[in-house]
C-alpha positions in Angstrom: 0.0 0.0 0.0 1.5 3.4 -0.9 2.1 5.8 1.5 1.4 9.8 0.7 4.9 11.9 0.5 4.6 13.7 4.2 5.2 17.2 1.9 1.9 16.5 0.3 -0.3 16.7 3.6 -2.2 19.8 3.3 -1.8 21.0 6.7 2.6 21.0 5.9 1.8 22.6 2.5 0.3 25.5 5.2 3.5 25.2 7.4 1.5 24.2 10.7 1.1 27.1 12.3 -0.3 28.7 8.9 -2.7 26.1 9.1 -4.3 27.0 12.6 -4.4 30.5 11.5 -6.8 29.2 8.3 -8.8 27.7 10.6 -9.2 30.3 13.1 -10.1 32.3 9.9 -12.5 29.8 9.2 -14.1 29.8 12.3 -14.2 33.7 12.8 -15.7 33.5 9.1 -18.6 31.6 10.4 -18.7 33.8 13.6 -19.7 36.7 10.9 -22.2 35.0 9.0 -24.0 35.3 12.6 -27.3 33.7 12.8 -29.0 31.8 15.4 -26.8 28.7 16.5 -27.9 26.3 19.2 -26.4 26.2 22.7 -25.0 22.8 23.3 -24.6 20.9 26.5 -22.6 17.7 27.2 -23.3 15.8 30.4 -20.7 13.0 30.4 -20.2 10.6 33.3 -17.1 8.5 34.0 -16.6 4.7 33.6 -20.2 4.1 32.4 -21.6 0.9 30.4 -25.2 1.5 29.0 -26.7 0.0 32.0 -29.5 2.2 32.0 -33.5 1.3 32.5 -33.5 2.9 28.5 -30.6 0.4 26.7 -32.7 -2.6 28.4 -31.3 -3.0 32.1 -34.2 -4.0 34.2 -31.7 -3.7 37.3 -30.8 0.2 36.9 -32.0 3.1 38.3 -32.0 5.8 36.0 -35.5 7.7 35.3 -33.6 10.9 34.7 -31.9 9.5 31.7 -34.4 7.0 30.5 -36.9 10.2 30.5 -34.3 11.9 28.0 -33.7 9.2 26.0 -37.9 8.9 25.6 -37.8 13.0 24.7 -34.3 12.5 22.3 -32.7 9.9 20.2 -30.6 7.0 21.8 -27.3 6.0 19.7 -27.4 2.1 20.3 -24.2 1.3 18.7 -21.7 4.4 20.1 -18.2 3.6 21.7 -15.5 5.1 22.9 -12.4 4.4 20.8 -9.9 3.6 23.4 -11.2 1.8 26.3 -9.9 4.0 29.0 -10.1 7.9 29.7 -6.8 9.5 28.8 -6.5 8.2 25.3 -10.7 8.5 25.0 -10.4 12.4 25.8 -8.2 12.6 23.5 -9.5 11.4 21.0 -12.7 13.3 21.3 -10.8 16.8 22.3 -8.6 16.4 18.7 -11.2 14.7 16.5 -7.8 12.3 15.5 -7.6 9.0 17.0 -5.3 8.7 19.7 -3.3 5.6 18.6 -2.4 8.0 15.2 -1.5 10.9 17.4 1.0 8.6 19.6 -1.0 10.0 22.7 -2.8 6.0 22.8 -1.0 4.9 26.3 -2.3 5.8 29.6 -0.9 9.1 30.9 1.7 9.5 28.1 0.9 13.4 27.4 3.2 13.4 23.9 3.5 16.1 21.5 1.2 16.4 19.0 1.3 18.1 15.6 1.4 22.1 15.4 -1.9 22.0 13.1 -3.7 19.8 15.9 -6.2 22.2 17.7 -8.5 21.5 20.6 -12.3 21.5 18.8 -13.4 24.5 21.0 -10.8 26.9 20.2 -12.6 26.7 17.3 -15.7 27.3 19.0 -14.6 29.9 20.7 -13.0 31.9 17.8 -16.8 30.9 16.1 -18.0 33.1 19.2 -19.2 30.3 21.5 -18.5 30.5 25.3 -17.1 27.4 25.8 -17.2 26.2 29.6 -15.7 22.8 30.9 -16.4 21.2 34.6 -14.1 20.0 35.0 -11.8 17.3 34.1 -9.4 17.7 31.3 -6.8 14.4 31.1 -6.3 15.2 27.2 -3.5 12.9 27.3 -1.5 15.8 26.0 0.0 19.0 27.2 2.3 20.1 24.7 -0.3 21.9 22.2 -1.0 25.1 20.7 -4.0 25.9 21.8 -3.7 24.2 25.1 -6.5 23.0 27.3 -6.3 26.5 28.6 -6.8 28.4 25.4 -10.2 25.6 24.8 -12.2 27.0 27.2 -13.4 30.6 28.9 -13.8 28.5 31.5 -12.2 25.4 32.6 -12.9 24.7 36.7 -15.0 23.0 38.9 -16.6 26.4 39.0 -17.1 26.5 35.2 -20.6 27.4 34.2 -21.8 28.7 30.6 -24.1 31.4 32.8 -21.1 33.8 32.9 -21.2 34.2 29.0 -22.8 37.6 27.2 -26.0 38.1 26.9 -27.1 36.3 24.1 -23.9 34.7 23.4 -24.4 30.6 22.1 -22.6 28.1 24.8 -20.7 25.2 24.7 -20.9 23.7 27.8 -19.3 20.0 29.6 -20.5 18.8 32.9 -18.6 15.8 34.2 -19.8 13.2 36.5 -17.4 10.6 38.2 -20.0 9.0 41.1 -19.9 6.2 38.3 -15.9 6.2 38.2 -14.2 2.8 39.1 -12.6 4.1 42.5 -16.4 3.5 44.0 -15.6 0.0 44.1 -12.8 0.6 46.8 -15.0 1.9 49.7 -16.1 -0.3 52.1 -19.9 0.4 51.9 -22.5 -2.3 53.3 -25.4 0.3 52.6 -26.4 -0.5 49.1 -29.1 0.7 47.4 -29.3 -2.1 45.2 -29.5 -5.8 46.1 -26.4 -8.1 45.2 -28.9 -10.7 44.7 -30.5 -9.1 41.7 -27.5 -8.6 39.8 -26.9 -10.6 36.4 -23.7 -11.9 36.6 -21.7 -11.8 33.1 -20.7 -15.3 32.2 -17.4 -14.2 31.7 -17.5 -13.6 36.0 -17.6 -16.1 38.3 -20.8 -16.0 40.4 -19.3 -14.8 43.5 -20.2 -12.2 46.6 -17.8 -10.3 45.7 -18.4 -10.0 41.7 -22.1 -9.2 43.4 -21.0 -6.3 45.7 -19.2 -5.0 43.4 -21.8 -4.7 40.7 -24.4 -3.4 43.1 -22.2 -0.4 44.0 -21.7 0.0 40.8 -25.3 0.0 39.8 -25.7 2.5 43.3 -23.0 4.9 41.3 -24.9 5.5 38.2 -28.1 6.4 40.3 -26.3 9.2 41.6 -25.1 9.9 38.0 -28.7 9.8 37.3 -30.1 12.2 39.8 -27.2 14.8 38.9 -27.7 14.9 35.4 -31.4 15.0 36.0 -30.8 18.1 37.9 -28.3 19.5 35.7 -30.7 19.2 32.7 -33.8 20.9 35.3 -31.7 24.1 35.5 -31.7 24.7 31.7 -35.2 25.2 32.1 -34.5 26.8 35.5 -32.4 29.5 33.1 -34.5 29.8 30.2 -32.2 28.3 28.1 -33.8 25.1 27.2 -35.3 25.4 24.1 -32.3 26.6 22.1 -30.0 24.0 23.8 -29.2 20.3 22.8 -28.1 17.7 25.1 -25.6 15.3 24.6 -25.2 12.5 27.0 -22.3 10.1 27.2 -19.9 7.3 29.3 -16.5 8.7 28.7 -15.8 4.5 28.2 -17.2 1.5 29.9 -16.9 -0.1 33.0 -15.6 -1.2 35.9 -14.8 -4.6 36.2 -12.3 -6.3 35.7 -12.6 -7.3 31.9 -14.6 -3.7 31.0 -12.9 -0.9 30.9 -9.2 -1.2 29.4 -10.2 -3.6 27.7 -11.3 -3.8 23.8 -14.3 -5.8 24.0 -18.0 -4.5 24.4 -17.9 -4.2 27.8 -15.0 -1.5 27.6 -15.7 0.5 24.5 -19.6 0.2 24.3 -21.4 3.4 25.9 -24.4 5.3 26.2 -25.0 8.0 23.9 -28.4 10.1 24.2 -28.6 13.6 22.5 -32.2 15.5 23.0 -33.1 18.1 20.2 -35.1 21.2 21.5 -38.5 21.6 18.9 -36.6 25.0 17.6 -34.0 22.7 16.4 -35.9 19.4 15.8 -34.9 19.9 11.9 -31.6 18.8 12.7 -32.4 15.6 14.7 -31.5 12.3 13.3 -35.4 10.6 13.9 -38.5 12.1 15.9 -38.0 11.7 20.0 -38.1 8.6 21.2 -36.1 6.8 18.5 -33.5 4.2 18.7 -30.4 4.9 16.0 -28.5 2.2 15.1 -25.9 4.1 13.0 -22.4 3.3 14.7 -20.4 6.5 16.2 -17.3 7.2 18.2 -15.6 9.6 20.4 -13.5 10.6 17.4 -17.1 11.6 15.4 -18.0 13.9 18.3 -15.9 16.9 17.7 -16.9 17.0 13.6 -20.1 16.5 15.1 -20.4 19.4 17.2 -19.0 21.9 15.2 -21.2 20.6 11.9 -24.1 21.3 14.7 -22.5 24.9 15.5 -22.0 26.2 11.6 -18.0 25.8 11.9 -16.2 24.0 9.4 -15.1 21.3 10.6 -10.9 21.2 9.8 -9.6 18.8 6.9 -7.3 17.1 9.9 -9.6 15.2 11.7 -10.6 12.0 11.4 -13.6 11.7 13.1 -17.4 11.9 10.7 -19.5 14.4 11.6 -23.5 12.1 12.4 -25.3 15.1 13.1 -25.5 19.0 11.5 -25.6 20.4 8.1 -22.0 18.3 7.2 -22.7 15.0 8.5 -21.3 12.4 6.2 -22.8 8.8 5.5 -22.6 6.1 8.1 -19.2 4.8 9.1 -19.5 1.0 8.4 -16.4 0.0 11.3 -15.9 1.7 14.4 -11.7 1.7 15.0 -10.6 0.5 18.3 -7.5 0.4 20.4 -5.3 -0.4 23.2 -2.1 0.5 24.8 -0.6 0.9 27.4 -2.9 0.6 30.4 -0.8 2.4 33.3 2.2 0.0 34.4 0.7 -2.8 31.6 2.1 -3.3 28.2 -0.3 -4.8 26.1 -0.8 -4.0 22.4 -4.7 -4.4 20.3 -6.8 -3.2 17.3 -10.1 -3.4 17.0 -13.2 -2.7 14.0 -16.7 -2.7 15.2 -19.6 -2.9 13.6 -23.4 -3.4 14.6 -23.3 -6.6 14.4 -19.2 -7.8 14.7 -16.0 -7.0 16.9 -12.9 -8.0 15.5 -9.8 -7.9 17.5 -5.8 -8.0 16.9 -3.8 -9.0 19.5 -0.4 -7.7 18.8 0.8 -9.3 22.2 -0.7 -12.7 22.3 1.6 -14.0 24.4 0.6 -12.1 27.4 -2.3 -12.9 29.7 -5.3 -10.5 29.8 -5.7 -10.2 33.4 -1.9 -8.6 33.9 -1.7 -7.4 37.1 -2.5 -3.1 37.3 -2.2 -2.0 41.0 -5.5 0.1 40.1 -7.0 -2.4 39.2 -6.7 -4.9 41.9 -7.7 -2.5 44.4 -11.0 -4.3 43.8 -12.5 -7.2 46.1 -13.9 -8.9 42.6 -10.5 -8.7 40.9 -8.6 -10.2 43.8 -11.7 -12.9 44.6 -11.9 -13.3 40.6 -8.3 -14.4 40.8 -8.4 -16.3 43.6 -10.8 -18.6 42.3 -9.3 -19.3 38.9 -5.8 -20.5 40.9 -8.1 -22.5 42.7 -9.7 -24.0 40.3 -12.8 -22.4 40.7 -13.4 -20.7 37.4 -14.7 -22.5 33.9 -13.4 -22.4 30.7 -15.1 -19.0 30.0 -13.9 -17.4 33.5 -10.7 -19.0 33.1 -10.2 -16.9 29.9 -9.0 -13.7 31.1 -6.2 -15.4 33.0 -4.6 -16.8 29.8 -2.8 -15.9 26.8 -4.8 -14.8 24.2 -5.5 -15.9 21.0 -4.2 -13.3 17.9 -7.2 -12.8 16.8 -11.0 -12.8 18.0 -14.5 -12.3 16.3 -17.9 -12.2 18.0 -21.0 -12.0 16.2 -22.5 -9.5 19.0 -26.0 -10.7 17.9 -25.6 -13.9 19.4 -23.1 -13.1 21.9 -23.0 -10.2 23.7 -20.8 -10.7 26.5 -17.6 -11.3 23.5 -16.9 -14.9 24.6 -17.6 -17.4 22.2 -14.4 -16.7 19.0 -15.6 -16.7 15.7 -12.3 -16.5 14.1 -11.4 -20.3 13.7 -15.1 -21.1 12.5 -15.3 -21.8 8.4 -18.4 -20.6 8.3 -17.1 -17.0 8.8 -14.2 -16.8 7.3 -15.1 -14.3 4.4 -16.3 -12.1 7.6 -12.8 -12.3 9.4 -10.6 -11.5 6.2 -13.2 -8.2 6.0 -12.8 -7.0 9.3 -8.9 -7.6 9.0 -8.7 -6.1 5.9 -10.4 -3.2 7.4 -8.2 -3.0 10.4 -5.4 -3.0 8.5 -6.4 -0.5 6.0 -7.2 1.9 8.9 -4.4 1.6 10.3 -2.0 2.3 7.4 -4.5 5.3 6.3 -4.3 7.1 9.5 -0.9 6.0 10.8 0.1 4.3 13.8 3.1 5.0 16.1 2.1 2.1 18.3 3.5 -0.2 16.2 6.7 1.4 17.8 6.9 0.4 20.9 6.8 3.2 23.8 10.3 3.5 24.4 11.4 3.6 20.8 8.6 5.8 19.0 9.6 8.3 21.7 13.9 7.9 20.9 13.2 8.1 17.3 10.6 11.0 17.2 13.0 13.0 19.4 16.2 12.1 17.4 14.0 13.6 13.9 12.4 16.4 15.4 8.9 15.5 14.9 6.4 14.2 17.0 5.1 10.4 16.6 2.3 11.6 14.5 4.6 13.4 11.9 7.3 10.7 12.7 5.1 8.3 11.1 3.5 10.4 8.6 7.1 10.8 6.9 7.0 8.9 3.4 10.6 7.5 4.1 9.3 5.9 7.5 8.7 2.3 6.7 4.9 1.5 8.3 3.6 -0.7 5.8 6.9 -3.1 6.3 6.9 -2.4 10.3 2.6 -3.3 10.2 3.1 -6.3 8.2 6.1 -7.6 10.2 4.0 -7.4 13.5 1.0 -9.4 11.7 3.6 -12.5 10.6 5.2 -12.3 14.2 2.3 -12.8 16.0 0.4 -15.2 14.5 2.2 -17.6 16.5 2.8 -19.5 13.1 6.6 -21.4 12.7 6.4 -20.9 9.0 7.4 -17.7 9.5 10.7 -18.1 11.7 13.1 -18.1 8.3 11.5 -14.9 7.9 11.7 -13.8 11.2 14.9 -14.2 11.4 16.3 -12.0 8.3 14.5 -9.2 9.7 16.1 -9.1 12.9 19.1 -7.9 10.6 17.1 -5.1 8.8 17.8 -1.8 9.4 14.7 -0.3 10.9 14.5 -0.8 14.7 10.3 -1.1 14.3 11.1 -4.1 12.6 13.8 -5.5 14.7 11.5 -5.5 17.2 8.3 -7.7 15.8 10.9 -9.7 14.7 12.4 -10.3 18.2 8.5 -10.3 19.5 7.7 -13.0 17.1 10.3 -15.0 18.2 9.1 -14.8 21.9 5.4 -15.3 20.7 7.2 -18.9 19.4 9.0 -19.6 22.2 10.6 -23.0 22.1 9.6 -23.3 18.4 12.2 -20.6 17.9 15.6 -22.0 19.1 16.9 -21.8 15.8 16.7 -17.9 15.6 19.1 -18.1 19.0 21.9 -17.0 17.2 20.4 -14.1 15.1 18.6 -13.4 18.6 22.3 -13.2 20.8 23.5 -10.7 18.0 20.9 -8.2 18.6 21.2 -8.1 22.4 23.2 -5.1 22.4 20.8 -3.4 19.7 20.8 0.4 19.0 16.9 -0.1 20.3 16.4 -1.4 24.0 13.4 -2.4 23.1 14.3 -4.2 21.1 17.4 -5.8 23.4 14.4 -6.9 25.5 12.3 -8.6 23.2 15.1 -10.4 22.0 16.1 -11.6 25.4 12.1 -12.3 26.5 12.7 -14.7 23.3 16.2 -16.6 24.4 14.4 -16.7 27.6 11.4 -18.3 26.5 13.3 -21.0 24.3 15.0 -22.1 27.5 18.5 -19.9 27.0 18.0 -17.9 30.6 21.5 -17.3 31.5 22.2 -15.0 28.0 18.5 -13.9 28.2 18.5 -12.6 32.1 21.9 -11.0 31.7 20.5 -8.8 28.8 17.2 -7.9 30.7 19.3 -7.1 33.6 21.5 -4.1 31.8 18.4 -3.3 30.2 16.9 -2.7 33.5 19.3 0.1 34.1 18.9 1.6 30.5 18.6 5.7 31.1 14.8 5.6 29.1 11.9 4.4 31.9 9.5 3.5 29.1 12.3 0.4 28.7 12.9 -0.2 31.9 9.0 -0.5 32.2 8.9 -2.6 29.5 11.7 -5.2 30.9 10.4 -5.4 34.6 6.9 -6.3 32.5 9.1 -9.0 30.6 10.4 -10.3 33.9 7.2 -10.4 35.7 5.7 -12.3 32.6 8.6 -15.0 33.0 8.0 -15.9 36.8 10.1 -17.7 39.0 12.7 -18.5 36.3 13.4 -14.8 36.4 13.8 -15.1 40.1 17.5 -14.5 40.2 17.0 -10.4 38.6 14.7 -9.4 41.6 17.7 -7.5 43.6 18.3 -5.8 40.1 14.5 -4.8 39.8 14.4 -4.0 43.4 16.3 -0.7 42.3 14.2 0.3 39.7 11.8 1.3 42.7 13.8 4.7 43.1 12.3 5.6 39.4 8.9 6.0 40.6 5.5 6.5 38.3 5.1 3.1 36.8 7.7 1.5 37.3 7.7 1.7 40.9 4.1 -0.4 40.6 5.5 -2.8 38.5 8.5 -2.8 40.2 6.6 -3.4 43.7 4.6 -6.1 42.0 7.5 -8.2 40.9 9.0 -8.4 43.8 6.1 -9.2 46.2 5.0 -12.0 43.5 8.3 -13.5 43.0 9.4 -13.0 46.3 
């Protein structure tokens, strides 16, 4: 697949900053066309799944937002991109995916292009009061047009009521009584009975897994009677009938096997937007509808400014589903993962209604890695407990084990993602669409991921660019990098002889699926020891530690845990993450490096987690 010269992209032929001036023109363009515009209001809460009395849920307990859903139009098919909030935010603040924008790993706040402007600067300059209350976590700091020059407002204070008279709002409301941290209280007074909850099959059926959802469930109630009241004071301030309401989960949740993770029960939210009568004409169905039409947090921003009269900026990514330039349905949904805190763990994703493919680039890793967040819960910790024991069947014993490289569920059938399509005949033409698709995405947008961490953030430095523009270049060799990560992880010896000439080639992305692959093969990869040995003092650590992971894995430990211990001194922390993950994942044969790891404890962030972990595991 040819990639376009980087010279050709129309926001370099405008020199960047050239760029954001044409779109502020733009936008102050539209600001003197005047007119009536809409107000518009987003009520988001955190960590939110659509279990609300409106998307089905007999258990919830949600009048507030199942009386909005009856008065708007309910998006049944809308996720969130990345399955966590950094990355999400992202996402939606930029209208660019966040895996294209390097910005996909938890907390890794990366430079972004020049041209790259928050959407409501370009509100703003349309002559919008933009208001935000009041979390930011954009997953990015270093921005023209920071977070600070988004909004007129941007506090826990933040209210659109400050604005001129007559001057159209923009206006975000968080909610976080929903957010995962309410499963670490010790509350017995629950509003809703553990007995009554329905259980996932993917979950044991235990008291904890029960407690857990019912405070959960308790959460969203209070998300309920908030929003309720938050939506009350529009009419409280006369403001109602010019505004429309969009309601959203910033991702899913909060279980373990929801949010972070790529299946329905991470990416899947509620959407609900409610249309005023005086702007009825641009509403998708009459109130009370049910669209099945798939959207993302990457449509939203197009979306809003389409609704707004702005032109929405040639950059984005995202498809505008409501407003005078909404485009024709998107057919697949993109999804990805990265980085989740102190976890390396690498997939793509394509939704559509009715299937969820998934890519695991790191098959050889377990789902259920240990994140200290994470485990703060009494259903994560029971959860495990009971699959050592024995406890757990072959669905519930899923998440402990290495995954397969790649999954399909037909979401008709199977809504809970547990039952893998992709070895069935019968949907074989299905699976080469959806992996076709994935793969065309990700070469059309570009995708730093496929360096890892450490790496993409070496090379990007040493050319002056950020990841994004790293990528975009048309001398940097994505096509070859992508193609080398699908053959090495396919978990397929056929492609060892292969394998192994590309641990010679000169570009370090490759090098590094190469080095992967060979660990994905473990034993079945001996004879790429050699070509493996000579790459252990790489340019790349990261690609010193795959290479090492693999000698380790084909039984060579004593060359394999010499290399991860340098490695675990190397001066970059995204490597040194990235080994004390490797040594974690090999267990008590990596026993002997524990004293080396204990000193990684002194870097702190991330690595003091995963750090902490190793050593209280391994002992």
């Amino acid at each position: 697949m040819a990639r376009d010269d980087f010279s050709r992209r129309d926001f370099l032929k405008a020199g960047g900053t050239g760029l954001g001036a044409l779109l502020f023109s733009r936008a102050l363009q539209a600001a003197k066309r005047g007119g009536d515009r809409p107000n518009i209001l987003w009520v988001v809460s955190e960590d939110t799944s659509p279990f609300l009395g409106c998307y089905g849920d007999e258990v919830a307990t949600t009048p507030n937002l199942d009386k909005m859903a009856s008065e708007g139009v309910l998006y049944e098919n809308a996720f969130a991109n990345a399955p966590v909030c950094a990355p999400a935010r992202c996402t939606i603040i930029t209208g660019m995916c966040a895996n294209s924008l390097g910005t996909l790993h938890m907390r890794s706040r990366y430079d972004i292009p020049d041209f790259v402007k928050y959407f409501p600067v370009l509100m703003r300059a349309a002559g919008y009061y933009c208001t935000n209350n009041s979390k930011t976590d954009y997953n990015t700091e270093k921005v023209p047009g920071t977070w600070k020059d988004a909004w007129n407002e941007s506090s826990g204070k933040a209210h659109y009521k400050n604005r001129e008279d007559g001057q159209p709002f923009f206006a975000v409301f968080n909610y976080g009584a929903s957010h995962e941290s309410v499963l670490f209280q010790d509350d017995d007074k629950l509003g809703h009975d553990p007995d009554k909850m329905n259980v996932a099959p993917y979950h044991p059926d235990l008291p904890e897994v029960r407690k857990d959802m019912a405070e959960y469930y308790d959460g969203i109630q209070r998300i309920d009677e908030q929003i309720g009241r938050r939506i009350d004071e529009l009419e409280e301030r006369g403001v109602a009938d010019n505004t429309i309401i969009f309601y959203y989960g910033d991702h899913g949740g909060v279980l373990a096997r929801s949010k972070r993770y790529v299946f329905d029960s991470g990416t899947r939210v509620p959407m609900i937007v409610k249309f005023p009568e005086k702007w009825s004409h641009l509403a998708p169905a009459k109130p009370g509808s049910r669209v099945t039409r798939p959207v993302s947090f990457v449509d939203l921003a197009p979306t809003v400014l389409s609704l707004a009269g702005v032109d929405v900026p040639d950059y984005m990514q995202g498809e505008a589903f409501l407003g005078h330039q909404q485009e024709k349905p998107r057919r697949y949904v993109p999804l990805y993962r990265g980085r989740m805190d102190e976890r390396y763990d690498m997939m793509r994703a394509m939704r559509s209604k009715r299937y969820l493919y998934i890519r695991n680039y790191m098959p050889h890793r377990i789902y259920g890695q240990h994140l200290n967040y994470l485990w703060r819960a009494q259903s994560t910790t029971a959860w495990e407990k009971a699959y050592e024991e024995g406890k757990c069947n072959e669905t519930q014993s899923r998440f402990w084990e290495t995954k397969a490289p790649e999954e399909l569920y037909d979401i008709y059938e199977d809504p809970h993602n547990v039952n893998n399509l992709a070895d069935d005949p019968e949907y074989a033409a299905i699976l080469e669409e959806m992996r076709h698709a994935n793969l065309q995405h990700l070469m059309e947008v570009g995708d730093p991921g496929f360096l890892p961490e450490g790496e993409m953030l070496r090379r990007a430095e040493q050319a002056g660019y950020s990841p994004y523009e790293l990528v975009q270049r048309s001398d940097f060799p994505l096509e070859r990098i992508i193609m080398t990560a699908e053959m090495a992880t396919q978990r397929d010896p056929k492609h060892l002889g292969e394998l192994i000439k590309r641990l010679k080639d000169e570009d370090s992305g490759v090098r590094y699926w190469a080095a992967t692959g060979c660990a994905v093969l473990g034993e079945k990869a001996s004879r790429a020891a050699d070509a493996l040995e000579k790459v252990l003092d790489d340019e790349s650590g990261d690609v010193r530690v795959s290479a090492a992971e693999a000698l380790c894995r084909m039984g060579d430990m004593e060359k394999g845990l010499a290399a991860l211990k340098k490695t675990l001194s190397h001066k970059e922390d995204k490597v040194v993450l990235r080994a004390v993950n490797v040594v974690q994942s090999l267990g008590e044969p990596a026993k002997p490096l524990i004293d080396t790891v204990k000193k990684t404890l002194d870097r702190g962030g991330y690595v003091k987690r995963a750090a902490e972990w190793a050593v209280e595991s391994m002992g």
